[in-house]
C-alpha positions in Angstrom: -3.4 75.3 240.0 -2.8 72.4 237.5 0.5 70.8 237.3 3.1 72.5 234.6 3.8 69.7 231.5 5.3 70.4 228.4 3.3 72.5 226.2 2.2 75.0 228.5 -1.3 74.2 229.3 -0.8 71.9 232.3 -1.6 68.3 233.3 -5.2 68.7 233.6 -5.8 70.3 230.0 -4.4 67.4 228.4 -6.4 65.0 230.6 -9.8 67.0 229.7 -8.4 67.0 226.3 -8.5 63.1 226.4 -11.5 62.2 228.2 -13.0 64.7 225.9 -11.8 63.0 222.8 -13.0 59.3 224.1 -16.7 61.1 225.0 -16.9 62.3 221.1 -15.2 58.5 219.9 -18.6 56.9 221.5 -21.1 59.5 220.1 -19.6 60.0 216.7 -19.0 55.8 216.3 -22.4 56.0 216.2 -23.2 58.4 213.7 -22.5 56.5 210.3 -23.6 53.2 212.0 -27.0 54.4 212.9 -27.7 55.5 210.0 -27.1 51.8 208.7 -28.7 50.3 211.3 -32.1 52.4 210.5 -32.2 50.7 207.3 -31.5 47.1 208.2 -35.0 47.6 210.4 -36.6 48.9 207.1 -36.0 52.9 207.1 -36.5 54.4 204.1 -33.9 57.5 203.5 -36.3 60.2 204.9 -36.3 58.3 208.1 -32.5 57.5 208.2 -32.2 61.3 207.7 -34.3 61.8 210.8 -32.4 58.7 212.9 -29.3 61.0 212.2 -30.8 64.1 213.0 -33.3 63.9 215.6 -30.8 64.2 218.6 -30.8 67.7 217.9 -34.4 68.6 219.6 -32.8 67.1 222.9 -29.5 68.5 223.2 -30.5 71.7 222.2 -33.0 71.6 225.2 -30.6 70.5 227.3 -28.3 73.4 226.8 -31.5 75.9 227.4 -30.8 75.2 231.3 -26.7 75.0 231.0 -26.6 78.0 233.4 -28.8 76.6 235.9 -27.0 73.2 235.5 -23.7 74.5 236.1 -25.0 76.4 239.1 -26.8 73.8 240.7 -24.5 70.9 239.8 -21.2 72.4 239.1 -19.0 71.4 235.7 -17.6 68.2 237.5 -21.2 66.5 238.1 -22.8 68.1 234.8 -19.9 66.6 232.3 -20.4 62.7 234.9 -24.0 63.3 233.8 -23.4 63.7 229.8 -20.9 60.9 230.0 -23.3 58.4 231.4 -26.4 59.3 229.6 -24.2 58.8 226.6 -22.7 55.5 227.4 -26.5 54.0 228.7 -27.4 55.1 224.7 -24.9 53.6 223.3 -26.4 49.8 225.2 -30.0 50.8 223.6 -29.3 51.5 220.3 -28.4 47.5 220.7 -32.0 46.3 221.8 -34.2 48.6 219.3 -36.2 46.6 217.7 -37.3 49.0 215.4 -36.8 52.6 213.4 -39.2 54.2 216.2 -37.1 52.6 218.8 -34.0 54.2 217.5 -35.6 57.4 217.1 -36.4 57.5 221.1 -32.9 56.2 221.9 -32.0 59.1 219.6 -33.0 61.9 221.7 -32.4 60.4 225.1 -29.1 60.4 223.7 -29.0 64.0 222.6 -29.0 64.7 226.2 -26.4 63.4 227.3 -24.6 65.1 224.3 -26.0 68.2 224.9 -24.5 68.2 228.5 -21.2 66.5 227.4 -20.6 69.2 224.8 -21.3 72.2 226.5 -19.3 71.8 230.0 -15.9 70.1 228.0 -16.0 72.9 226.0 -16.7 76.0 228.9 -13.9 73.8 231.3 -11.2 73.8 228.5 -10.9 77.7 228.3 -9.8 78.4 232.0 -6.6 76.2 231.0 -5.8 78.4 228.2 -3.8 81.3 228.5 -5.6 84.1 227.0 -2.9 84.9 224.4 -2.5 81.4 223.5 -6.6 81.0 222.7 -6.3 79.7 219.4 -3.2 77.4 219.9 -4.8 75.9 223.1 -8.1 75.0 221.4 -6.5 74.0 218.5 -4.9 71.1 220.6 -7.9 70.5 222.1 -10.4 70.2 219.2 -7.8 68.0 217.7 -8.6 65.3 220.3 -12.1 65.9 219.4 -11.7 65.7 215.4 -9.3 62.8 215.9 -12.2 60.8 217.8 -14.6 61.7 215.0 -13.0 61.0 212.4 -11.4 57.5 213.7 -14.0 56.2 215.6 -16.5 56.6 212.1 -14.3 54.0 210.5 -13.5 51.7 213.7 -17.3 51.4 214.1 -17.6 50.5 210.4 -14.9 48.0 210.8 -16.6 46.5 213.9 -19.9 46.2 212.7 -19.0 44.8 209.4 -16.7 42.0 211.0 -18.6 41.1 214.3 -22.1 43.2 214.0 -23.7 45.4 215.7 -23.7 44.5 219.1 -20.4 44.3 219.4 -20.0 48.0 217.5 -22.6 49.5 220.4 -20.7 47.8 223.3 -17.3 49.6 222.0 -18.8 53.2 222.0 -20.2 52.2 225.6 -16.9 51.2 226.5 -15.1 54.4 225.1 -17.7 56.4 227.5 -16.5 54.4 230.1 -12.6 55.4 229.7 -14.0 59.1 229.0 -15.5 58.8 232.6 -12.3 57.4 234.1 -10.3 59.7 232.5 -12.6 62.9 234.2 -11.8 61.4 237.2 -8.5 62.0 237.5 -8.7 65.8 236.3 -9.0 68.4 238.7 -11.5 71.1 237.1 -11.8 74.7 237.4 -14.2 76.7 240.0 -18.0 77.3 238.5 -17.5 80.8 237.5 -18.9 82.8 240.2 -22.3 84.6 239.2 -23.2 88.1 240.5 -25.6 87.6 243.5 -26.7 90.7 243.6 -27.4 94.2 241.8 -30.5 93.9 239.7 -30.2 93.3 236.8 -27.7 90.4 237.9 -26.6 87.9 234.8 -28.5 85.5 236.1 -32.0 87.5 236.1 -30.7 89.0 233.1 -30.4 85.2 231.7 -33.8 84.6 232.8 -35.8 87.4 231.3 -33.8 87.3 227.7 -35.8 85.7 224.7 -36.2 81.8 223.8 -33.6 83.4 220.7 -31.1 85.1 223.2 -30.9 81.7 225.1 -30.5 79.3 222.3 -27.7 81.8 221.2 -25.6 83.8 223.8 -25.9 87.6 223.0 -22.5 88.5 220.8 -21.4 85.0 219.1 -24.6 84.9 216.2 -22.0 85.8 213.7 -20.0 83.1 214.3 -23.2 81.0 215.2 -24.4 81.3 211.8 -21.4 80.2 210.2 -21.1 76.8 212.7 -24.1 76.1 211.5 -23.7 76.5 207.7 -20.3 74.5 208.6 -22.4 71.8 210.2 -24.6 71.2 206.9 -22.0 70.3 205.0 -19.4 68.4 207.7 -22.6 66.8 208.9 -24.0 65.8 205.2 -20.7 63.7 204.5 -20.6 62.2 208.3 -24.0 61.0 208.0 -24.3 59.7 205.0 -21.0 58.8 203.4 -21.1 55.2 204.3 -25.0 54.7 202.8 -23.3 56.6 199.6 -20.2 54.4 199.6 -23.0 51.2 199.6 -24.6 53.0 197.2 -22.0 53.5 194.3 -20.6 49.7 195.0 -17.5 51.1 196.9 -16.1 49.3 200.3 -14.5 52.7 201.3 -16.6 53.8 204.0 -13.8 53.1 206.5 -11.1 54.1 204.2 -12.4 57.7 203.8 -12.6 58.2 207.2 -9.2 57.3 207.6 -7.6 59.4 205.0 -9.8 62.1 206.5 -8.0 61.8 209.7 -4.9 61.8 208.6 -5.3 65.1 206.7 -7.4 67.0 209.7 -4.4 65.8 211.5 -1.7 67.9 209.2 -4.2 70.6 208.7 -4.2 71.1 212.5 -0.6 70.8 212.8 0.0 73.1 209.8 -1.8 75.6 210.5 -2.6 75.6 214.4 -1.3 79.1 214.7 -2.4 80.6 211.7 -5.4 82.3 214.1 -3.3 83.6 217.0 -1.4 85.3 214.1 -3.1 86.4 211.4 -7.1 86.2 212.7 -10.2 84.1 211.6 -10.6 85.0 207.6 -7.0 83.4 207.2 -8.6 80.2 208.5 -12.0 80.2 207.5 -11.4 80.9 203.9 -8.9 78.6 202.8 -11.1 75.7 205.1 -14.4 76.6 203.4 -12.8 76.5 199.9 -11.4 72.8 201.0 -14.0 71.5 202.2 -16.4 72.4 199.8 -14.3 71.3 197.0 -14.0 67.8 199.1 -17.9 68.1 199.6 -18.4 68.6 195.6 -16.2 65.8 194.2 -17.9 63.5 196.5 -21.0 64.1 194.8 -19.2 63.5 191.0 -17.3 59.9 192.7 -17.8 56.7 191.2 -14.4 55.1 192.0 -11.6 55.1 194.4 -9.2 57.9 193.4 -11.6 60.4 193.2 -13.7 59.0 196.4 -10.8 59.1 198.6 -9.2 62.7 196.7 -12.5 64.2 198.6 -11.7 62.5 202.4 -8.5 64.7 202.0 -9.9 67.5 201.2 -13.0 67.4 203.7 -10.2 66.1 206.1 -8.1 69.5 205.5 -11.0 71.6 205.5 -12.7 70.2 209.1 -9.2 70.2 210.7 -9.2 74.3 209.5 -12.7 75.4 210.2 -13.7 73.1 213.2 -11.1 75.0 216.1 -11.0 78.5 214.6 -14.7 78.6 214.8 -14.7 77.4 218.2 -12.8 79.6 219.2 -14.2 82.8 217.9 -17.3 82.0 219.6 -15.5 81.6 222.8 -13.6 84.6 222.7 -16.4 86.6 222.1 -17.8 86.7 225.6 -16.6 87.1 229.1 -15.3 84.4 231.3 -18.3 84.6 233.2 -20.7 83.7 229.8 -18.4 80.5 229.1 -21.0 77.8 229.3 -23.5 80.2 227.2 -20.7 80.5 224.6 -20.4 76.7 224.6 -24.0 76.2 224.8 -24.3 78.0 221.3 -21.5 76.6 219.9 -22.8 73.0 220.1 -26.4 74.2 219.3 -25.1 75.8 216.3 -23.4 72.7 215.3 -26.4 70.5 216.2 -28.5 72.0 214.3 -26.6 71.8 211.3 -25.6 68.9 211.7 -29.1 67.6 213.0 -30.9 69.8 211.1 -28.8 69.3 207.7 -28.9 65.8 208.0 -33.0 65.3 208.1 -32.7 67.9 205.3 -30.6 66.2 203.2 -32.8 62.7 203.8 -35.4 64.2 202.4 -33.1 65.5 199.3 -31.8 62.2 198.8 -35.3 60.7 199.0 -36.5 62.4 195.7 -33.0 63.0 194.2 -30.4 61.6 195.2 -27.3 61.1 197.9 -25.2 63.2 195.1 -27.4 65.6 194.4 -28.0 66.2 198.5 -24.7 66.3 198.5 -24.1 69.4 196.3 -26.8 71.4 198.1 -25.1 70.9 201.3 -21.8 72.3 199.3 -23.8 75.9 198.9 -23.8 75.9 202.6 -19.9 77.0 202.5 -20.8 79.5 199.9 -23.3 81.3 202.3 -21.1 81.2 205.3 -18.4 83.5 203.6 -20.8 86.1 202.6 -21.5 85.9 206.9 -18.4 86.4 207.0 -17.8 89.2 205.6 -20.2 90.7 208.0 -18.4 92.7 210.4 -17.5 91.0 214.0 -19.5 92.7 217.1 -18.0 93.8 219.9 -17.2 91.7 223.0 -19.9 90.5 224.6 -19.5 91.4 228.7 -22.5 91.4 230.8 -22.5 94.5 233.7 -20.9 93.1 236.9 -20.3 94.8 240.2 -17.3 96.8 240.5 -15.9 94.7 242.6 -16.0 92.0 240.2 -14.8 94.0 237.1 -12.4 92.6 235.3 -9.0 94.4 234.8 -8.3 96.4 231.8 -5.8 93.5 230.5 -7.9 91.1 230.9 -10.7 92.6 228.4 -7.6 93.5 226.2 -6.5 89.7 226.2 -9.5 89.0 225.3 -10.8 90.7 222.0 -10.2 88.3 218.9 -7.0 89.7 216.6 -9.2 92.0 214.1 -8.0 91.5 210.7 -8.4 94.3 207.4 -10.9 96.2 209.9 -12.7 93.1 211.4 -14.0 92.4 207.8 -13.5 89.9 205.2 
């Protein structure tokens, strides 16, 4: 049993929280730095596009297997593995020679964030009371948004005063204190898996579809909508600095730091909002934020209005980035955890992956501002999925000895709101 703090969560929750939060800081350094790195080898924008979204192909591999990872490895040695593969990625990106190089770097370090992503997420739930879901990951996903929206910047800074060697070896060093951190956290039990009973979850696992494993069975609702989220939080990450040096503004660094500063009040202001009121109450106002941040982006050609639109992406992330986490944990049984993670993150990946080479090859033919107002229209399509009506709880057959209690299932169904629809 973790040690009581203040807050409620225990000892361990905040130090997952952290070494969580210094994993992201080295991975999402790297994402607007990349990017620039690609095109001081020669990249054209199509191929920056693919530097910034090739890691996808990896990670979402990785998380094919999380089940048999987590089984065979347990979350303690699976999250050591993420964290190492991500810190040895961070060293390469320094001795590419070339766009290729970075490219193969790329998806060697997808895996690691593939790993890393999946088993924080899975670990962080059985800290959480089940009452307190949206509260407890609210917390926790700000540790997360606080590394990506800080480290951006710091790596700007770093690379512009020093280069890029020095930029690499910080996100290195960040996986390092990520690892260190881990240590010192005592982790929950692998959830136990039915070992017997045909179908069991884990033949069940086996036999479903390539679809069913890439998205856990009850969370493609919400999976849709991470990804439409993705496009457009992954447009601006990936390509607001090349934008910035495009229009003749040194604000790269800037944005991101206004942008933290607002995902921090938006996660402050409205951290209970989903506990209380349900999803639509967070979703909505975050989509209408961010796309509005996303559109004026595209119209900026000086400071006030470049830095207006880091607030109000900043506002809208900090909204949408915990509530849909959530929802697609709560969706499933404890035992599905890591196959609610694993979707999460693939989800994400694959708009932010997936957006990202998109939008390179937008920008190629018409523009970073013109990319950036079709990734906008991603928002638009994610309310219409939300007004789709939420499925039921996802809970896999399990022995009777095994079946949980009636207020344990209760605990767990998401707050329906107007009916469950928008």
């Amino acid at each position: 049993m973790a040690r009581s703090v203040p807050g409620g969560f225990g000892r361990d929750f905040w130090l997952l929280t952290l070494s969580n939060g210094f994993f992201f800081a080295g991975f999402h350094g790297l994402l607007p730095t990349v990017p620039l790195r690609a095109l001081t080898l020669g990249g054209s924008t199509t191929e920056v596009g693919l530097v910034a979204g090739i890691f996808v192909l990896s990670s979402m591999l990785v998380r094919l297997f999380s089940d048999s990872l987590l089984r065979r490895l347990g979350t303690r040695l699976c999250l050591v593995a993420g964290i190492l593969i991500a810190g040895a990625s961070a060293l390469l990106y320094a001795a590419a020679p070339s766009v290729g190089a970075l490219l193969a770097v790329r998806i060697f370090s997808g895996a690691g964030f593939g790993i890393g992503t999946t088993f924080y997420v899975s670990a962080i739930m059985e800290f959480i009371p089940a009452h307190r879901r949206g509260e407890g990951m609210g917390y926790f996903g700000l540790a997360t948004t606080l590394a990506m929206a800080t480290a951006p910047a710091t790596a700007l800074w770093v690379a512009r005063r020093w280069g890029f060697l020095p930029m690499f070896s910080l996100a290195a060093v960040a996986e390092v204190v990520s690892l260190a951190t881990l240590l010192f956290c005592r982790l929950p039990a692998t959830p136990r898996q039915p070992a017997h009973a045909a179908p069991s979850i884990y033949v069940a696992s086996r036999m479903r579809g390539l679809a069913a494993r890439l998205v856990e069975p009850g969370t493609r609702r919400a999976a849709l909508m991470i990804v439409l989220f993705g496009v457009a939080y992954g447009g601006v990450l990936n390509f607001v600095a090349v934008y910035a040096r495009d229009i003749g503004l040194d604000l790269a660094g800037a944005y991101f730091i206004v942008a933290t500063g607002c995902i921090v009040l938006s996660r402050l202001a409205t951290r209970r909002i989903y506990d209380r009121f349900g999803m639509v109450w967070s979703v909505v106002p975050g989509a209408v934020a961010l796309g509005a941040g996303v559109v004026l982006l595209a119209f900026a050609t000086r400071a006030p209005a470049f830095l207006a639109s880091a607030a109000l992406y900043g506002w809208g992330v900090g909204m949408l980035f915990p509530a849909l986490q959530t929802e697609i944990m709560v969706a499933v049984s404890p035992a599905r955890r890591a196959g609610a993670s694993a979707a999460f993150s693939n989800a994400l990946d694959l708009g932010l992956g997936g957006g990202s080479v998109l939008l390179g090859l937008l920008a190629q033919g018409w523009g970073l501002a013109d990319a950036f107002l079709a990734a906008s229209t991603a928002l638009l399509l994610m309310l219409g999925v939300l007004a789709l009506p939420r499925p039921a709880l996802s809970r896999p057959a399990l022995p009777a000895a095994e079946a949980p209690e009636p207020a344990e299932v209760a605990a767990e169904q998401p707050r329906k709101v107007a009916g469950g629809r928008f």
